[in-house]
DSSP file (Angstrom, degrees, kcal/mol; ACC not computed):
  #  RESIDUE AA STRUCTURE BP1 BP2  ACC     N-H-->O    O-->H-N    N-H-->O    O-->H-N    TCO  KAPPA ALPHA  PHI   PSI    X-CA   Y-CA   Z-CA
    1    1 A X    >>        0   0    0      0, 0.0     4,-1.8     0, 0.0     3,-1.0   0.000 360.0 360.0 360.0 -40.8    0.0    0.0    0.0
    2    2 A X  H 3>  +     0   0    0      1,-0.3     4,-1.2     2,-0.2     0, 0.0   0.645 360.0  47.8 -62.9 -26.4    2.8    2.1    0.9
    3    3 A X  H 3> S+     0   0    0      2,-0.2     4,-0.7     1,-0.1    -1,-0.3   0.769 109.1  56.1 -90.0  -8.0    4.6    1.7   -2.4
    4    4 A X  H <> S+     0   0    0     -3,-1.0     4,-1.6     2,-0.2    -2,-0.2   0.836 108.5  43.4-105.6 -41.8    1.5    2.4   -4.4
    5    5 A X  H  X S+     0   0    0     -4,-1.8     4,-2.2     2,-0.2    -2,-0.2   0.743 112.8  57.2 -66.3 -28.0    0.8    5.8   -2.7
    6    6 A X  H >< S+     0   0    0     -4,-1.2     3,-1.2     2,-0.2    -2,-0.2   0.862 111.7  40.4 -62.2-100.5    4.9    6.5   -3.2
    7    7 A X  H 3X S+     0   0    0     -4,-0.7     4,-3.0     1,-0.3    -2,-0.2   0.509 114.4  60.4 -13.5 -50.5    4.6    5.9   -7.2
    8    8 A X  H 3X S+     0   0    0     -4,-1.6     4,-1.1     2,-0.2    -1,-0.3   0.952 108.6  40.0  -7.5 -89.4    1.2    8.1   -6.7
    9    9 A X  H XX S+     0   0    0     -4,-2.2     3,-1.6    -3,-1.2     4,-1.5   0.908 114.4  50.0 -43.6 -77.8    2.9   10.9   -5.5
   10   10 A X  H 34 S+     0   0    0      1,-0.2     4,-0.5     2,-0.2     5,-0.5   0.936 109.5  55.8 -42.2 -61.6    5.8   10.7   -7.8
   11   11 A X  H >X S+     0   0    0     -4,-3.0     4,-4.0     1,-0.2     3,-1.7   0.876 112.6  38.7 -24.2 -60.1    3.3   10.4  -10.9
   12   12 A X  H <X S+     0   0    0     -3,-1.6     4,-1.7    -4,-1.1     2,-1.0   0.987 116.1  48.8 -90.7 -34.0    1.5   13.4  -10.2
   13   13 A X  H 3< S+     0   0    0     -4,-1.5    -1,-0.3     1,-0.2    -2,-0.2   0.348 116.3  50.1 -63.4  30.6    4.8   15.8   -9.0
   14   14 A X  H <4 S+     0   0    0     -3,-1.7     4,-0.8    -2,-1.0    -2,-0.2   0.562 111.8  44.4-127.9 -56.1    6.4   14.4  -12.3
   15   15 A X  H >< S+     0   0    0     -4,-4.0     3,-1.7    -5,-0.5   102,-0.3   0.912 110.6  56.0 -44.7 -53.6    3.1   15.4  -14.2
   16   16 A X  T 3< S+     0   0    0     -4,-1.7     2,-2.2     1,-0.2   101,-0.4   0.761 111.3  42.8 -48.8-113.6    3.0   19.1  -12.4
   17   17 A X  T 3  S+     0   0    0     -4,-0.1    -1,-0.2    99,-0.1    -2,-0.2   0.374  85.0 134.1 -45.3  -6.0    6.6   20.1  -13.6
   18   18 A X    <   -     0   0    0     -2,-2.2    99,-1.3    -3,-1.7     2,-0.4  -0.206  36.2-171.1 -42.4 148.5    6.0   18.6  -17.4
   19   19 A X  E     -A  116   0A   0     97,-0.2     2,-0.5   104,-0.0    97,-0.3  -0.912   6.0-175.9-138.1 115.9    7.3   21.1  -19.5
   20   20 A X  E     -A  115   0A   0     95,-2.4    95,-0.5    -2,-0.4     3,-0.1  -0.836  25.7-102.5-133.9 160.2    7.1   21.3  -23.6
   21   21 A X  E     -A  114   0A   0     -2,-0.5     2,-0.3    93,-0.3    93,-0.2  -0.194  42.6-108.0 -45.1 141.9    7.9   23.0  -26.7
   22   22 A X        -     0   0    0     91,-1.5    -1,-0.1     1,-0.1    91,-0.1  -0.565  44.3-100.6 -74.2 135.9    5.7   25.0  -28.3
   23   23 A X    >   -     0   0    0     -2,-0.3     3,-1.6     1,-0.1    90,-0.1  -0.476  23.5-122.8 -65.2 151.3    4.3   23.5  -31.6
   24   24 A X  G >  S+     0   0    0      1,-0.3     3,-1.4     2,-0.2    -1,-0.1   0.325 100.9  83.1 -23.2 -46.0    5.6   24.5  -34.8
   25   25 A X  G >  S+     0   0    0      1,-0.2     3,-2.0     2,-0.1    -1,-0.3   0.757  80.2  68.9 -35.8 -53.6    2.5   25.4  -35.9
   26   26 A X  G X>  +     0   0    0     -3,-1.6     3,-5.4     1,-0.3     4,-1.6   0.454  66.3  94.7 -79.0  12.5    3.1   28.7  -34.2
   27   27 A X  H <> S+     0   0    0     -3,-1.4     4,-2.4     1,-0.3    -1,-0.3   0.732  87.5  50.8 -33.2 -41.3    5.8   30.1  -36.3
   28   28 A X  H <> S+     0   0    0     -3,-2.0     4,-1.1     2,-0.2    -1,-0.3   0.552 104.1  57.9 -88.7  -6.6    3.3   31.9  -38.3
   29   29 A X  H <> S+     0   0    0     -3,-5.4     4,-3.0     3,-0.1    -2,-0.2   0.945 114.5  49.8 -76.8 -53.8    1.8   33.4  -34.5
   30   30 A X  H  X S+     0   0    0     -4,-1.6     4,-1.6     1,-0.3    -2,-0.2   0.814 106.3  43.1  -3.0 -78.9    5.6   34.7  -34.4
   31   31 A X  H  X S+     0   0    0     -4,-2.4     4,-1.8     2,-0.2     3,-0.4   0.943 114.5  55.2 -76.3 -29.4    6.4   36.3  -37.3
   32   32 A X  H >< S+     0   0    0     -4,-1.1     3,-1.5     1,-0.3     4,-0.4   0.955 102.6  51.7 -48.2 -61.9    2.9   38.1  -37.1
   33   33 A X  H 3< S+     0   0    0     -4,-3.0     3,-0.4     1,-0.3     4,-0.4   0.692 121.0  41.2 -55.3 -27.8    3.3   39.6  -33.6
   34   34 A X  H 3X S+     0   0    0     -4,-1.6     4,-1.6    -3,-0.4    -1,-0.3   0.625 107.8  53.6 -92.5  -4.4    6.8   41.0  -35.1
   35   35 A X  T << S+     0   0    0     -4,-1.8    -2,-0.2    -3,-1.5    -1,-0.2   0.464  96.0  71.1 -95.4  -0.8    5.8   42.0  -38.6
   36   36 A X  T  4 S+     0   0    0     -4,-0.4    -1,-0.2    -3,-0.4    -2,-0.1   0.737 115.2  24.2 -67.7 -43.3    3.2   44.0  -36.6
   37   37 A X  T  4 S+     0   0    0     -4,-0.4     2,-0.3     1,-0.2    -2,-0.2   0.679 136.7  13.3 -99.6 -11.8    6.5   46.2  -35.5
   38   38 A X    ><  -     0   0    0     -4,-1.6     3,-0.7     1,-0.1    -1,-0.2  -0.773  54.6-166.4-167.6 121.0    9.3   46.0  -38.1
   39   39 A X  T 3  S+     0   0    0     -2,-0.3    -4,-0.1     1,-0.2    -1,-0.1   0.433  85.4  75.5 -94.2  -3.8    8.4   44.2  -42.0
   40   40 A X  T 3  S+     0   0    0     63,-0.1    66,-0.5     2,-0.0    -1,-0.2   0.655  71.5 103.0-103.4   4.7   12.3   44.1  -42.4
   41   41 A X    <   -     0   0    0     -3,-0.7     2,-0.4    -7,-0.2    67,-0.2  -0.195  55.6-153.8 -86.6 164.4   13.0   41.2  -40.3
   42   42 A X  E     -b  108   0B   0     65,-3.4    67,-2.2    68,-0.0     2,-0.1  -0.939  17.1-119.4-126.8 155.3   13.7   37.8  -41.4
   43   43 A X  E     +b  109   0B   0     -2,-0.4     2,-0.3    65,-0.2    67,-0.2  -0.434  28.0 179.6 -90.0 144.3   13.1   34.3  -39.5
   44   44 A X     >  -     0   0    0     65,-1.8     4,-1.1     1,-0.1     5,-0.5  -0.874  22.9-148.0-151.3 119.2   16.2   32.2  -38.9
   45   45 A X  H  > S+     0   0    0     -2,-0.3     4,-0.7     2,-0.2     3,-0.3   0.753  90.9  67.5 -81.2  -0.8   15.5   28.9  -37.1
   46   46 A X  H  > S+     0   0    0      1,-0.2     4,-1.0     2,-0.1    -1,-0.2   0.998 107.6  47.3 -54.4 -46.2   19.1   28.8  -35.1
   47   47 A X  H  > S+     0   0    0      2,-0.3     4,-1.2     1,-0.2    63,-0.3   0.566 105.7  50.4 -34.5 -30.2   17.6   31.6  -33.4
   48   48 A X  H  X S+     0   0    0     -4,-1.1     4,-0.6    -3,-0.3    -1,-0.2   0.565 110.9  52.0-111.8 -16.5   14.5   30.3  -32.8
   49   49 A X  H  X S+     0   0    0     -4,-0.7     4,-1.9    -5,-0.5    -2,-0.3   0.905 107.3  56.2 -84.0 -36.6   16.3   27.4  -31.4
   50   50 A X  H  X S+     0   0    0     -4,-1.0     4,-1.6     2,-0.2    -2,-0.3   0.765 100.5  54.4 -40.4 -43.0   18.0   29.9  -29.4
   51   51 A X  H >X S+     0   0    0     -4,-1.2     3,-2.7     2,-0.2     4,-1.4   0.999  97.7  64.5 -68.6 -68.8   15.0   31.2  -28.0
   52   52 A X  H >X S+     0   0    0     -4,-0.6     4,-1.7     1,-0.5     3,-1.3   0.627 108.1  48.0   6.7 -81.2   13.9   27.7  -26.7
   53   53 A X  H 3X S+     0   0    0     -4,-1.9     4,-2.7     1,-0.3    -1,-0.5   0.729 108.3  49.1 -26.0 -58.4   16.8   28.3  -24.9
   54   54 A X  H << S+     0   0    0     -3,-2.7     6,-0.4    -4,-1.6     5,-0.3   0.773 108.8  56.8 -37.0 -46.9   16.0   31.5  -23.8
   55   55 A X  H << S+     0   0    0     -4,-1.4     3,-0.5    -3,-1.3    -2,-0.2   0.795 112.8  32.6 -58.6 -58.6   13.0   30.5  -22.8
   56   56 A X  H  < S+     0   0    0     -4,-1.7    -1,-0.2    -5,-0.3    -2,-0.2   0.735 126.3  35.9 -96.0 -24.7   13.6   28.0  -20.6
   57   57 A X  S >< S-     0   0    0     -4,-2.7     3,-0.6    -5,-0.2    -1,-0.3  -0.443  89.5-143.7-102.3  63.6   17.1   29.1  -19.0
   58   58 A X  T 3  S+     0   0    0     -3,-0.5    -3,-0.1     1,-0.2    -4,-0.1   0.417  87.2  20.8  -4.6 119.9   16.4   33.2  -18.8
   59   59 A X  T 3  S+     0   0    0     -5,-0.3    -1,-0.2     2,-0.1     3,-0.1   0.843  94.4 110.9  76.4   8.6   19.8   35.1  -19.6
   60   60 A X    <   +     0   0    0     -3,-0.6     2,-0.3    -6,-0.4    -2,-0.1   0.488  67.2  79.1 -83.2  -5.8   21.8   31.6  -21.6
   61   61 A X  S    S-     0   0    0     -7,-0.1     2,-0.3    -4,-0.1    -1,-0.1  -0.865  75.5-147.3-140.5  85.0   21.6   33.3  -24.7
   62   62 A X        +     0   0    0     -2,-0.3    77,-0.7    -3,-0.1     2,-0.1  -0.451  38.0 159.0 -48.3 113.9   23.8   36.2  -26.1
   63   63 A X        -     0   0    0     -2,-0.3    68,-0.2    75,-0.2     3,-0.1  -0.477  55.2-133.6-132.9 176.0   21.6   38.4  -28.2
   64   64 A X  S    S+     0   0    0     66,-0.8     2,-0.4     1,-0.2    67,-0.1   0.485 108.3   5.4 -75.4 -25.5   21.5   42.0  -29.6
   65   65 A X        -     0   0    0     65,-0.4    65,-1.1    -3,-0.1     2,-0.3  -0.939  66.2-176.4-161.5 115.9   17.7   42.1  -28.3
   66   66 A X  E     -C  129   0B   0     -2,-0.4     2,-0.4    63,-0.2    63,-0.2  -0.859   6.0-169.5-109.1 146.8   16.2   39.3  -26.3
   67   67 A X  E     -C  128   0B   0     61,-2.2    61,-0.9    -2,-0.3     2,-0.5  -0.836  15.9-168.5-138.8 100.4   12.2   40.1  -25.6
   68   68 A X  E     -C  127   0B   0     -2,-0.4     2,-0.3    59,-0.3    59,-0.2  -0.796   4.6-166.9 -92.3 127.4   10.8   37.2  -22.7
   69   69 A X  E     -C  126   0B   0     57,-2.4    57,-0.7    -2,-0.5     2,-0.3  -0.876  12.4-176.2-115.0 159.0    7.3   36.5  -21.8
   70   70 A X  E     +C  125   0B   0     18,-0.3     2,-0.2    -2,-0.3    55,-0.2  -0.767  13.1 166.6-141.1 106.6    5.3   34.5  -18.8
   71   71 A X        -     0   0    0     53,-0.6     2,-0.2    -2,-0.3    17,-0.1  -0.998  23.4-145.1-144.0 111.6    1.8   34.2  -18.7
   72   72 A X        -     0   0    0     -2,-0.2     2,-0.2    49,-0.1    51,-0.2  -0.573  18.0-175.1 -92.2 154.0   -0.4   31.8  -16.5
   73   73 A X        -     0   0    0     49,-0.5     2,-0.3    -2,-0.2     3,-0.1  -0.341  31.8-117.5-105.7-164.3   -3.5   30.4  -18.0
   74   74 A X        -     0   0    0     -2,-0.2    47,-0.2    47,-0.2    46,-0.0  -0.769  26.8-127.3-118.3 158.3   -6.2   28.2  -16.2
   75   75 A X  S    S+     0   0    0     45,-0.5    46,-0.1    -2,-0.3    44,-0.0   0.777 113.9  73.7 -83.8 -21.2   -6.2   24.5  -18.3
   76   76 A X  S    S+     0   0    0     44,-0.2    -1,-0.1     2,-0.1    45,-0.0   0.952  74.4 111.7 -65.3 -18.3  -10.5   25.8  -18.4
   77   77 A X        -     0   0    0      1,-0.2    -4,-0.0     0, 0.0     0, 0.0  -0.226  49.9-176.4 -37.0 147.7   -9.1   28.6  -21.1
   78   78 A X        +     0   0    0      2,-0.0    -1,-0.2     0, 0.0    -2,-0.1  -0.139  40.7 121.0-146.7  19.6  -10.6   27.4  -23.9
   79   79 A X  S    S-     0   0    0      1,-0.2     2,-0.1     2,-0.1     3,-0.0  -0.141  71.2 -88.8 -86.2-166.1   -8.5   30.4  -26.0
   80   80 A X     >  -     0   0    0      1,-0.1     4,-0.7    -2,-0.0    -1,-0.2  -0.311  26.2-116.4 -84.6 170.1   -6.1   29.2  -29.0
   81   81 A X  T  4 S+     0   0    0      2,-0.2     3,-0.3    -2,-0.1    -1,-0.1   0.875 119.7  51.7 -46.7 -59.1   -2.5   28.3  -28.5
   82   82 A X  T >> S+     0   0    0      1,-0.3     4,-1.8     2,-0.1     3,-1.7   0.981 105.1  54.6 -62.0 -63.3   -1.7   31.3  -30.8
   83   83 A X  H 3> S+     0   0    0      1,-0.3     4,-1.0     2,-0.2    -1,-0.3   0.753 105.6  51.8 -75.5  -4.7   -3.9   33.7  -28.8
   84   84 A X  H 3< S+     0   0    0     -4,-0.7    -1,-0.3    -3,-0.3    -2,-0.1  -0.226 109.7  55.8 -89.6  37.2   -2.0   32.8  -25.2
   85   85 A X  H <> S+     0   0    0     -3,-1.7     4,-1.0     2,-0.1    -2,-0.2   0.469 102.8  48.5 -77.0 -59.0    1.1   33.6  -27.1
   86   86 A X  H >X S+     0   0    0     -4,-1.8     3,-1.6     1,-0.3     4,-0.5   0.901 112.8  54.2 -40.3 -62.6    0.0   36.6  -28.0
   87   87 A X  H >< S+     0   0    0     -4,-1.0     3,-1.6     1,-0.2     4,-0.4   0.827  99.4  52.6 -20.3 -72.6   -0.8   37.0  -24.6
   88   88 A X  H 34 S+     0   0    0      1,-0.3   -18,-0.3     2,-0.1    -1,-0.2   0.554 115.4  51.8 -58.7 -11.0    2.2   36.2  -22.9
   89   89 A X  H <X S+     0   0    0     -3,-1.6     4,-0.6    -4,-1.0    -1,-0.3   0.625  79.7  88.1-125.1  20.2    3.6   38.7  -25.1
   90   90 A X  H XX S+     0   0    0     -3,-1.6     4,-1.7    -4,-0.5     3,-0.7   0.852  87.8  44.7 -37.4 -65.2    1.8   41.3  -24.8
   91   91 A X  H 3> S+     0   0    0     -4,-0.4     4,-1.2     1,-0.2    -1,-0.2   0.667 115.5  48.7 -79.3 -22.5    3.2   43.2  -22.2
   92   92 A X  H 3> S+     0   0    0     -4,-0.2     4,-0.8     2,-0.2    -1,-0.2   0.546 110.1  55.4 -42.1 -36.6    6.8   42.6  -23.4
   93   93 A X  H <X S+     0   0    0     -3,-0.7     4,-0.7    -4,-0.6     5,-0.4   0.634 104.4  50.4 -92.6 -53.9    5.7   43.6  -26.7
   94   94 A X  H  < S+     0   0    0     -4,-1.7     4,-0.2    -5,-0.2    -2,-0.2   0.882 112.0  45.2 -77.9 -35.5    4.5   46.6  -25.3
   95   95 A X  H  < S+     0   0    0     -4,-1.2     3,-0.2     1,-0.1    -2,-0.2   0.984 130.3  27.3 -45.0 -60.0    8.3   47.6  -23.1
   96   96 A X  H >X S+     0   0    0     -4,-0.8     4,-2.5     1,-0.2     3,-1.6   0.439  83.1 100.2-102.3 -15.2   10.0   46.8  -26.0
   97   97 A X  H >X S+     0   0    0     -4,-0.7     4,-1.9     1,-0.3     3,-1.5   0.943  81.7  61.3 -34.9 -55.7    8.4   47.1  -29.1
   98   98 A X  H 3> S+     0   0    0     -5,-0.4     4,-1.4     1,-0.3     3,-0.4   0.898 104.9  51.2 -60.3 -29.7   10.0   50.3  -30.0
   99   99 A X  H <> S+     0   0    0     -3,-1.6     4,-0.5     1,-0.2    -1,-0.3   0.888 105.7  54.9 -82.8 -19.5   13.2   48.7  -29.9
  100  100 A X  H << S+     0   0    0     -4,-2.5     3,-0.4    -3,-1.5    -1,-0.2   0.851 104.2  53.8 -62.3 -43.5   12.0   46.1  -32.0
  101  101 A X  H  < S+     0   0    0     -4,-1.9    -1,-0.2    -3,-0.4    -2,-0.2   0.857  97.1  70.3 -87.3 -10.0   11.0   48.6  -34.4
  102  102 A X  H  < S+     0   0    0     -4,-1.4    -1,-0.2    -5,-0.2    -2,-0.2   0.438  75.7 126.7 -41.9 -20.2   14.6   50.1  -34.5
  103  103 A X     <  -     0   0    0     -4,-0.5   -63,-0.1    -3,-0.4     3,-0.1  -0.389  62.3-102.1 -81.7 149.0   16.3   47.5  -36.2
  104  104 A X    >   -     0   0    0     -2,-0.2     3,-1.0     1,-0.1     2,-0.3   0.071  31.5-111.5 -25.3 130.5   18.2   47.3  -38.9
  105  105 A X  T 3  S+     0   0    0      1,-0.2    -1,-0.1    -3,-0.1   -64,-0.1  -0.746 112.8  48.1 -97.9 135.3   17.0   46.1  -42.0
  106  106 A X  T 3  S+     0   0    0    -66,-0.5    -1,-0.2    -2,-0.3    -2,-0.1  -0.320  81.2 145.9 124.2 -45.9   19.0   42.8  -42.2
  107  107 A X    <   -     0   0    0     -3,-1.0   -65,-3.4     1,-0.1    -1,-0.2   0.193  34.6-156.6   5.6  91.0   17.9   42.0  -38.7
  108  108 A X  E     +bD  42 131B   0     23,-1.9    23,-2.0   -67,-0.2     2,-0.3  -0.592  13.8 179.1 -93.5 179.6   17.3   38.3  -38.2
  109  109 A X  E     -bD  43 130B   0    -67,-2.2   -65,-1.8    21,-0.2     2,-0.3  -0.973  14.1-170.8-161.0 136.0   15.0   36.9  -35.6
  110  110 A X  E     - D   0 129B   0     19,-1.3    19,-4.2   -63,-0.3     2,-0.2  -0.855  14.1-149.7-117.9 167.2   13.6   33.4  -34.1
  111  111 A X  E     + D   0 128B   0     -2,-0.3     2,-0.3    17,-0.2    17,-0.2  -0.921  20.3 156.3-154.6 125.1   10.9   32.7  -31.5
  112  112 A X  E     + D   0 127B   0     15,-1.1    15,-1.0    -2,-0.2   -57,-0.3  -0.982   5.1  54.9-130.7 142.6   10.2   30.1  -29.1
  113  113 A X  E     + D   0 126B   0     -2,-0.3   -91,-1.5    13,-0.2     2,-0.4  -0.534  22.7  11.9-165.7-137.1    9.0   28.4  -26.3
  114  114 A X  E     -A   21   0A   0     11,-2.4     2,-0.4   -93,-0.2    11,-0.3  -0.730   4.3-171.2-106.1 146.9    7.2   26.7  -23.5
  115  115 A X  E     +A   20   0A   0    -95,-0.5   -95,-2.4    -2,-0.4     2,-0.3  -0.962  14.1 171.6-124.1 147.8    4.6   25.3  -21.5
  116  116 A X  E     -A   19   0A   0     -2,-0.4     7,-2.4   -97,-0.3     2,-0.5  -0.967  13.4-157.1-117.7 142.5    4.6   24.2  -18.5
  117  117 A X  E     -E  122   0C   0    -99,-1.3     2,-0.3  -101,-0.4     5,-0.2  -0.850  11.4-171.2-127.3 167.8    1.8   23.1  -16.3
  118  118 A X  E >   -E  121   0C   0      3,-1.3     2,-2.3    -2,-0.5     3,-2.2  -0.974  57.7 -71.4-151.9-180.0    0.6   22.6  -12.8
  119  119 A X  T 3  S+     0   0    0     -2,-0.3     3,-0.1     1,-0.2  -103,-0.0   0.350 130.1  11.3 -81.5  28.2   -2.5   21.0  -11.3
  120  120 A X  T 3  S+     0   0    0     -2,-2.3   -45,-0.5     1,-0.1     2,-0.3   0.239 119.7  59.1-171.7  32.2   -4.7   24.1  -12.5
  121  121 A X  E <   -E  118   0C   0     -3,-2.2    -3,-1.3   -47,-0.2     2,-0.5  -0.997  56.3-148.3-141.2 150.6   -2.7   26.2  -14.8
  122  122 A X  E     -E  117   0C   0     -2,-0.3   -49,-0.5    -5,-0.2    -5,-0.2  -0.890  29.6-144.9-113.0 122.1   -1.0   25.8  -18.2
  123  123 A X        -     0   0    0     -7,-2.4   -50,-0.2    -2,-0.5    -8,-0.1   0.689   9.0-157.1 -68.5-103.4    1.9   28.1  -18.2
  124  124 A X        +     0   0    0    -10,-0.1     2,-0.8   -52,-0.1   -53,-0.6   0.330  16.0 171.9 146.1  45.8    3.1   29.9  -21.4
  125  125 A X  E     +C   70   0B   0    -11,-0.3   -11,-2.4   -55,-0.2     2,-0.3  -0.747  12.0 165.1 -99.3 136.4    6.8   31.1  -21.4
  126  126 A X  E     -CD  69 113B   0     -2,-0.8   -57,-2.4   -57,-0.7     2,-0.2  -0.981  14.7-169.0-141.5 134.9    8.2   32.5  -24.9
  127  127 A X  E     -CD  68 112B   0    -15,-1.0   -15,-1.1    -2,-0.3     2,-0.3  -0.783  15.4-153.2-118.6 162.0   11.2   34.6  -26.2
  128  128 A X  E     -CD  67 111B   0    -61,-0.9   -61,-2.2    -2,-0.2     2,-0.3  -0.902  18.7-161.1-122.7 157.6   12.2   36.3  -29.3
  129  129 A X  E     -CD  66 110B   0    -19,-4.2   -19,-1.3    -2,-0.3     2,-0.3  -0.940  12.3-147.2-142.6 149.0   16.1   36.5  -29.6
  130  130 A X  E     + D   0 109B   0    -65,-1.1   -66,-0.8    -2,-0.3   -65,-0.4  -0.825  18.2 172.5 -92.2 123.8   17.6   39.1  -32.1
  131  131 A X  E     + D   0 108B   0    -23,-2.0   -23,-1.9    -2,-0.3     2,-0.3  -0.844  16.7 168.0-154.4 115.8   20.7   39.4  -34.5
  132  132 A X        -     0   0    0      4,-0.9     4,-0.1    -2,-0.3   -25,-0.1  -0.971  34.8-137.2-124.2 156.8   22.4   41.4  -37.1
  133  133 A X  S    S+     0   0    0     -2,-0.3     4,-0.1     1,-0.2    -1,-0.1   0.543 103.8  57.9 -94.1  14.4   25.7   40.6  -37.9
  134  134 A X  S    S+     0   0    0      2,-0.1    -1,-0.2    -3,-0.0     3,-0.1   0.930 118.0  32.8 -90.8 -32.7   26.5   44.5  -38.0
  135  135 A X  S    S-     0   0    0      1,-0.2     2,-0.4   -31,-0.0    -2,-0.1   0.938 130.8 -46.2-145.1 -99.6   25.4   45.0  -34.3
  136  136 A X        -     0   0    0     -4,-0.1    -4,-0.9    -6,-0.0    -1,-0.2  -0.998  48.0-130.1-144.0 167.0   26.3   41.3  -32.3
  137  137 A X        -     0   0    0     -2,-0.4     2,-0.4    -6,-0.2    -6,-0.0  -0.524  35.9 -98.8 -98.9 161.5   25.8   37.4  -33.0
  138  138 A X        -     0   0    0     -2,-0.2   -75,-0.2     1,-0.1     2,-0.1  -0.729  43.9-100.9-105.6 146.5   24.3   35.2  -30.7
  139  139 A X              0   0    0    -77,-0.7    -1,-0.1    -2,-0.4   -79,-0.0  -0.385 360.0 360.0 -82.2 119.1   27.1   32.9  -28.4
  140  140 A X              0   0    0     -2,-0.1    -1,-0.1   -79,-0.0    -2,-0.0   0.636 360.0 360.0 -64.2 360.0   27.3   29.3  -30.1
């Protein structure tokens, strides 16, 4: 009885901490929420593997402009994936934007990220990581 309540426990604090990539799918949430501020940028998926990174260790990732979001949900939200992106970067969006729209034209950019949940939220963190090679390169 005692080993069945152990395994229990471990089940659900192994479930609480799951954490995954954001699907693929939301590339196109991505480039929208930045082509809203600057049409010259261009997608480059090392960066957006780089953001992954970002995302999930804060401050791993040598950038010219890193832009991080965190946003809790309830699991009843019943909004899109794409619209609690948006979300979580709203307010981010909204610091930084102007620097966003400063860049260079050349300017690449990825975006990625997370979810995480726990036993009544889905969590939502996502970064955009930055680059020109006149300005600085991102740390292999």
């Amino acid at each position: 009885m005692l080993f069945v309540l152990a395994v229990l426990c471990l089940a659900v604090f192994g479930i609480q901490g799951a954490e995954d990539k954001l699907p693929s799918y939301l590339r196109d949430t991505f480039e929208e929420i930045n082509q809203q501020y600057n049409g010259n940028l261009k997608w480059n998926e090392c960066l957006a593997n780089k953001a992954l990174e970002e995302a999930v260790n804060p401050q791993s990732v040598l950038a010219y402009l890193k832009i991080r979001g965190t946003k809790k949900f309830s699991k009843k939200d019943c909004s899109t994936n794409a619209d609690k992106v948006r979300a979580a970067f709203k307010n981010p969006f909204d610091r930084m934007g102007n620097r966003v729209i400063r860049l260079p034209e050349g300017t690449i950019y990825g975006c990625n990220g997370v979810v995480d949940t726990d036993a009544a939220n889905l969590i939502f963190t996502v970064a955009c990581v930055y680059n020109n090679t006149k300005l600085r390169t991102v740390r292999a």
